[in-house]
VMD Tcl script that draws the C-alpha trace (Angstrom):
set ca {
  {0.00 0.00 0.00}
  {1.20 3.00 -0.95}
  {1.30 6.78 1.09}
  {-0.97 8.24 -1.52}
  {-3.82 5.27 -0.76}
  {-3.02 6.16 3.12}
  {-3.83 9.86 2.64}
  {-7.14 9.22 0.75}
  {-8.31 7.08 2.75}
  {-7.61 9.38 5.79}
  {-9.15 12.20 3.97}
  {-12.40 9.73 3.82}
  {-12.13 9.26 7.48}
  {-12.45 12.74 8.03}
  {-14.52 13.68 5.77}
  {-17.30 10.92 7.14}
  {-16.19 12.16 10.65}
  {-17.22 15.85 9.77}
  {-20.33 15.10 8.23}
  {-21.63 12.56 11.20}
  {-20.67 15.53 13.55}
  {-22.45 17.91 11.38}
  {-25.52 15.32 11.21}
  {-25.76 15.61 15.19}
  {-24.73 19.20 15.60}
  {-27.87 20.53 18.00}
  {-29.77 16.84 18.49}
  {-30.27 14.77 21.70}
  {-29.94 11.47 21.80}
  {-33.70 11.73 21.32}
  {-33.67 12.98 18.54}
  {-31.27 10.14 17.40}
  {-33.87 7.36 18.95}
  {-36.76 9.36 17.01}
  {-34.98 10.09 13.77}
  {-34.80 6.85 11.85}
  {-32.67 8.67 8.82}
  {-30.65 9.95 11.05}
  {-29.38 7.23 12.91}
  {-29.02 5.86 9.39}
  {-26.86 8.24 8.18}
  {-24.47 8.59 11.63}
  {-24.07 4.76 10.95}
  {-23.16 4.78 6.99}
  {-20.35 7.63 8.37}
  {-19.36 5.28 11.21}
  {-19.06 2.36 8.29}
  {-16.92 4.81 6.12}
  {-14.66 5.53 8.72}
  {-14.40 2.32 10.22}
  {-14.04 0.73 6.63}
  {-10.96 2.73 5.76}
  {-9.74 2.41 8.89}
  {-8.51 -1.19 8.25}
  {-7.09 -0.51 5.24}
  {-4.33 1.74 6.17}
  {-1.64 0.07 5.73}
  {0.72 -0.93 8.90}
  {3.51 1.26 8.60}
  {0.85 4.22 8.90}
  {-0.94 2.53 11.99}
  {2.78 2.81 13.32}
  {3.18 5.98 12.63}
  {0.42 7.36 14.86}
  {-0.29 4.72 17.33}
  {-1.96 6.62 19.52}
  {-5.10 6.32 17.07}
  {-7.52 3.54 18.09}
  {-7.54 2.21 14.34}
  {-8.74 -1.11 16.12}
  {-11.85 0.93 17.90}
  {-12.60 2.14 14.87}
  {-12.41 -1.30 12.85}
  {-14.56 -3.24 15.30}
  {-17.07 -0.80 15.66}
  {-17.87 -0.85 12.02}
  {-18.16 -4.63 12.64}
  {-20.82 -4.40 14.93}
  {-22.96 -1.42 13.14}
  {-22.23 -3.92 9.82}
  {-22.89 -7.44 11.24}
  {-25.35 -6.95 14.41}
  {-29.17 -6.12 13.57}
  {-30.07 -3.05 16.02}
  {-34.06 -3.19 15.46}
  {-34.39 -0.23 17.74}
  {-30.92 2.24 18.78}
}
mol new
graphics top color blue
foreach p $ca { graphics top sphere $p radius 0.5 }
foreach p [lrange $ca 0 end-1] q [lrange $ca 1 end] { graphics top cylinder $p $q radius 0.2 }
display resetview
């Protein structure tokens, strides 16, 4: 993997993180148990980030260590893989 696949896929990961903050800016958790496209679209960011996450290569990870790339990885496991009928 190459430093130029690193970079766009860290310029995904903040460009997902941006928008999910900007999706939440002002709302309650309320409004995140009563807004079915919303939770929708937190969790597609959460994906994206998580997604690109594991594809940074290992020398990056290195790099900056103190980043919870595995966190991040798992977490768009369980929002993938587990059915959350009601959040």
């Amino acid at each position: 993997m190459t430093a130029i696949d690193d970079l766009t896929r860290l310029h995904h990961m903040q460009d997902a993180a941006r928008e999910a903050i900007a999706f939440m800016s002002g709302k309650t958790r309320d409004d995140l148990a009563n807004n079915r496209m919303l939770v929708l679209a937190v969790v597609k960011d959460l994906e994206i980030i998580g997604e690109a996450a594991g594809r940074i290569s290992t020398e990056c990870r290195a790099r900056h260590s103190n980043i919870p790339w595995i966190v991040m990885v798992e977490m768009r496991n369980r929002l993938t893989y587990a059915y959350f009928p009601s959040i």
